[in-house]
Steps between C-alpha positions, in 0.01 A plus 500: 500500500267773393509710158737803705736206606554393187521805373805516691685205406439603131672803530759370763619220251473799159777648745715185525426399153653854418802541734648120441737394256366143445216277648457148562189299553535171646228204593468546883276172594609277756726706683455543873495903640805432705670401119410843323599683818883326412416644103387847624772486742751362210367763278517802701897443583570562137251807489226310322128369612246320461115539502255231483142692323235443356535395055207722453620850700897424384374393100278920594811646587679400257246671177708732377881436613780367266472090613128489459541218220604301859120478655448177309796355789225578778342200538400278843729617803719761368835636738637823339836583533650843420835653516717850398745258398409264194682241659428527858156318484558215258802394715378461780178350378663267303696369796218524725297266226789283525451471883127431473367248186122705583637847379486486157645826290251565173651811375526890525523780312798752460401820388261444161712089486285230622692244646469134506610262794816463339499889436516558863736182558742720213489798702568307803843389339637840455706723754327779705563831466697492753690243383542651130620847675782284696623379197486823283690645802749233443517522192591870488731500792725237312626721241550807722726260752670403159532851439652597803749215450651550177504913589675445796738207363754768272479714851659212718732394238609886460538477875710166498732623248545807687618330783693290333697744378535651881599197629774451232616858548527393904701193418 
């Protein structure tokens, strides 16, 4: 790769450095192609990737942004995995390290927090966003339905006596 090439990569992985939530860097060796295709694959189904780049150019890129205390995690054959979603990428490389005894998860960073291995494996525990907006939903639906209950409870009963009193008056 010549100095304009990596040039490039530098300033393609500032970008994803800057736009994701969290990133994960993982031991790659031993894995066949067809086996990171399944990760990238894996990975992009939850809107998250994965690049595979050189220590040197990623440890470059990252002078200057909030997880640089992380460069000391780039060492031998480094994955990087990246998400929008802080838990998007540690789940699904934690289950795909699982899968595969040759991927081995060494930490991230999130933000200006280095993470550990069991950092990440933390992270991978929690709901997604997704998940956490399902239950907030929940959560605030419950009351209104209660709501709607108990308001319209003295309505029916109002309604019931009413009749009540129709039906005796037709008797």
């Amino acid at each position: 790769m010549d100095k304009a090439g990596k040039a490039q990569v530098v300033e393609e992985l500032k970008g994803l450095f800057a736009e994701n939530n969290v990133v994960v860097f993982a031991h790659y060796s031993g894995l066949t192609v067809a086996e990171l295709t399944s990760l990238r694959i894996e990975l992009a189904k939850v809107g998250a990737g994965v690049k595979v780049v050189k220590n040197r150019l990623a440890r470059l890129a990252m002078k200057g942004h909030d997880g640089e205390a992380a460069h000391s995690l780039l060492v031998g054959p480094t994955a990087i995995g990246y998400s929008i979603d802080p838990t998007a990428a540690p789940k699904t490389m934690s289950e795909f390290a699982k899968k595969f005894d040759n991927f081995q998860i060494i930490g991230g960073f999130m933000g200006a927090t280095v993470l550990d291995a069991s950092g990440v494996s933390s992270l991978a525990t929690l709901p997604s966003l997704d998940e956490l907006r399902g239950k907030i939903i929940g959560i605030i639906q419950a009351p209104a339905s209660k709501i709607a209950a108990v308001v319209q409870a003295p309505a029916a009963q109002l309604a019931r006596v009413v009749k009540a009193y129709a039906d005796k008056e037709a008797a």
